[in-house]
C-alpha positions in Angstrom: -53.5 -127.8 25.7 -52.2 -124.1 26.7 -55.0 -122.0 26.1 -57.7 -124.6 25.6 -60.6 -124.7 28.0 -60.1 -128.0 29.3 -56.3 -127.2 30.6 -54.5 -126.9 33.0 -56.0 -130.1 34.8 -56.4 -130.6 38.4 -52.8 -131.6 39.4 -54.4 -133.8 42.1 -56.2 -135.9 39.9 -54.9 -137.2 36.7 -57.6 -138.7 34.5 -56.0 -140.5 31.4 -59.4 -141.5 29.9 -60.0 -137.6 30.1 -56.7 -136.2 29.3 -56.5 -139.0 25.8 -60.4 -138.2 25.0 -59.4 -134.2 25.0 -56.6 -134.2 23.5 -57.7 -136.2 20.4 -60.4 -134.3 20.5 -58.6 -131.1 20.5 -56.2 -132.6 17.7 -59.0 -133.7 14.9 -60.9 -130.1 15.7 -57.6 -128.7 14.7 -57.4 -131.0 11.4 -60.6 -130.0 10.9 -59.9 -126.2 10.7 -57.3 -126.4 8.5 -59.3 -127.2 5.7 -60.5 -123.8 4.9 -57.2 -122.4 6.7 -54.6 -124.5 4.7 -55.9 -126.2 2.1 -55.2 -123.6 -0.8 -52.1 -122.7 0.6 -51.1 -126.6 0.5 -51.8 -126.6 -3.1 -49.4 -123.8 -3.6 -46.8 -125.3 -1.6 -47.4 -128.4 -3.7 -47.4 -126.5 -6.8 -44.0 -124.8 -6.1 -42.8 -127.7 -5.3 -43.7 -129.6 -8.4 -42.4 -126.2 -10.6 -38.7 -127.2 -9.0 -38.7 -130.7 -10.1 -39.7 -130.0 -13.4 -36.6 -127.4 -13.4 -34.2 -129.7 -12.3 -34.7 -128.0 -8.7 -34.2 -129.6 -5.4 -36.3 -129.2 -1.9 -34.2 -127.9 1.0 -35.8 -128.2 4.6 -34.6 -126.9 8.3 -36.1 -126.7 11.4 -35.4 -126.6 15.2 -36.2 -130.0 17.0 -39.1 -131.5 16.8 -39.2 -129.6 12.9 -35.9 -131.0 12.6 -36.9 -134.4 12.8 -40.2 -133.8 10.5 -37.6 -132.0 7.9 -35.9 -135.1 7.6 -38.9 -137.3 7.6 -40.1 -135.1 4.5 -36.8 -136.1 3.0 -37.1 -138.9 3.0 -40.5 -139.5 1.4 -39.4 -137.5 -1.5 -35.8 -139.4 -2.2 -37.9 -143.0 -1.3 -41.1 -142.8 -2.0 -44.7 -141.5 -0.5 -47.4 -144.3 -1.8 -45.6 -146.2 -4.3 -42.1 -146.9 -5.9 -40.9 -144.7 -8.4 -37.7 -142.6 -9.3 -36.3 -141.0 -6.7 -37.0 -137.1 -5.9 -34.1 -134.7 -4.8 -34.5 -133.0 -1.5 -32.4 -132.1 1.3 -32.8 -132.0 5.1 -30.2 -129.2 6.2 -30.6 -130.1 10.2 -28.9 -134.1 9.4 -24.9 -133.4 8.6 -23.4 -133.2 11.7 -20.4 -132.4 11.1 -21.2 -129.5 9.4 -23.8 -128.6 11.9 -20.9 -129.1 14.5 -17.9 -127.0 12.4 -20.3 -124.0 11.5 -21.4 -124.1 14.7 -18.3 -124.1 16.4 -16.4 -121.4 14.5 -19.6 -119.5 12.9 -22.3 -119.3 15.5 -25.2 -121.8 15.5 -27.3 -119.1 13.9 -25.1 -119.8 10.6 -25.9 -123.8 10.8 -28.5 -123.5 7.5 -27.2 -120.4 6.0 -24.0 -121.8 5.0 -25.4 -124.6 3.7 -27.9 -122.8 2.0 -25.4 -120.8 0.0 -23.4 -123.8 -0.7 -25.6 -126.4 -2.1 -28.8 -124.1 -3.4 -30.1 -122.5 -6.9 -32.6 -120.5 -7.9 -34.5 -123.4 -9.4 -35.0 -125.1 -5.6 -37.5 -124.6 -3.0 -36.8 -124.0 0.8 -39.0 -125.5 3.4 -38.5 -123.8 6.9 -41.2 -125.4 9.4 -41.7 -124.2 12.7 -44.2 -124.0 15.3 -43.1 -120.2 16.7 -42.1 -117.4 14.6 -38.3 -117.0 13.2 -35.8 -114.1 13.8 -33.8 -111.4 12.0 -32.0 -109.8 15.0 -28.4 -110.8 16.8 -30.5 -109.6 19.3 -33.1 -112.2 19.7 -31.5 -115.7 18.7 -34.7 -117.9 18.9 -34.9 -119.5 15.5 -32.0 -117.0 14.2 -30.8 -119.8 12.4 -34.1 -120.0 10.1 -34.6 -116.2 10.0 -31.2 -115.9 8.3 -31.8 -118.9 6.2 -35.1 -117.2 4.6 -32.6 -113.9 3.9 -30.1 -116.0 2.2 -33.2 -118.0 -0.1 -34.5 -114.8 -1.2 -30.6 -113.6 -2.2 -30.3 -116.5 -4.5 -33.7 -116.2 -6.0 -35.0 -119.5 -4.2 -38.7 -119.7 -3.7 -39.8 -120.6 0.2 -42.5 -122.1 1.9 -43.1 -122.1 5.3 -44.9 -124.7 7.8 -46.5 -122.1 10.5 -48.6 -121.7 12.8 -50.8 -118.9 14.6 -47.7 -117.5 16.1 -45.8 -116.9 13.1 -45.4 -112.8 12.0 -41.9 -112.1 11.2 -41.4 -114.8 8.8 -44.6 -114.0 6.1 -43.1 -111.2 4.3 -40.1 -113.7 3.3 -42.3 -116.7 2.2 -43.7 -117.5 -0.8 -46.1 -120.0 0.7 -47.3 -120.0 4.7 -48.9 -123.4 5.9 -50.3 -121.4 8.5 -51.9 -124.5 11.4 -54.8 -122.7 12.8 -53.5 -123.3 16.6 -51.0 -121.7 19.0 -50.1 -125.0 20.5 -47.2 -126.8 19.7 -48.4 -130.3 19.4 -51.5 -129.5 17.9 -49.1 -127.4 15.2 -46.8 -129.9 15.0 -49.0 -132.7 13.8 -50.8 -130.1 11.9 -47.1 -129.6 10.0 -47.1 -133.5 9.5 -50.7 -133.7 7.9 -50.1 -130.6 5.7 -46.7 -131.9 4.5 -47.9 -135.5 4.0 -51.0 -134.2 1.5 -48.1 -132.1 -0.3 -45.8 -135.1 -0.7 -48.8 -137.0 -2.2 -49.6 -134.1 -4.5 -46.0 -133.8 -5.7 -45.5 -138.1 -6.1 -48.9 -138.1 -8.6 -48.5 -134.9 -10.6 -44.8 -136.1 -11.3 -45.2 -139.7 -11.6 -48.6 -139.8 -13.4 -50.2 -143.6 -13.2 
């Protein structure tokens, strides 16, 4: 991947074998760093997380894109279920509602899409997940990941606690989490499935500590 010895390949020659071998390689070295990079951090994502339910508290998750998608897949294990059936847990993916998405858009400014709903729907009792595999902004100036910048501003207003899924990349956010998942990598995918692992082990943490067997 960028920045990894073994890339950029030879254009001329694709080798799959070589290109599959490395990059699983590249993906369980990765894994493998985050468990003295992320593992005490997880626990206090998991722990926050667990502190909301027993208030009464929701989780509320954006992202941009690929983030989007795992926001909603988080979700969804907490309403449903992780490893077993059991009462359903409340939690929110912002990035899903398209027509508000669409309206606030429209007449707001896309930067406003979690914002909004962010002051609408949260209390001080939930938690706010942002994941992203960058860094978020705080500027009109630079509107790459505006939208989650201005949604970390608006979780600290109300008193919400925040966790963020990061990576390497990641400065501007830190001073307005509560919790950084910080993925030992610079690389998107790696990151990425990185955010998936982390947030899996939290939703498992969450599902036994509130439904005890």
């Amino acid at each position: 991947m960028p920045g990894s010895s073994r890339y950029p390949y030879n254009l001329g020659v694709v080798d799959k074998s070589q290109i599959i071998s490395d990059q699983l390689q590249d993906s369980s070295q990765t894994v493998a760093k985050m468990v003295e990079a992320c593992s005490e951090d997880i626990k206090k994502a998991a722990e926050l997380i667990i502190d909301s339910y027993k208030q009464s508290g929701k989780l509320l998750l954006c992202g941009n894109g690929g983030s989007a998608s795992q926001s909603q897949h988080i979700a969804a294990e907490m309403i449903n279920k992780f490893r077993f059936d059991r009462q359903p847990l409340a939690a929110i993916a912002l990035t899903t509602d398209t027509s508000n998405l669409t309206s606030i858009g429209n007449d707001s400014g896309f930067q406003y899409v979690f914002v909004k709903q962010i002051k609408a729907l949260g209390k001080k009792e939930d938690v706010l997940v942002i994941i992203t595999t960058s860094d978020v902004s705080f500027s009109p100036d630079n509107t790459h990941s505006l939208d989650l910048g201005l949604a970390l501003k608006a979780a600290k207003e109300l008193g919400i606690k925040t966790i963020g899924m990061v990576s390497e990349k990641t400065k501007e956010a830190l001073p307005y989490l509560d919790v950084a998942v910080r993925i030992p990598s610079r690389d998107t995918p790696r990151t990425q499935e990185g955010h998936i692992t982390a947030l899996h082990i939290i939703c498992d943490l969450v599902e036994q500590e509130m439904f005890p067997k």
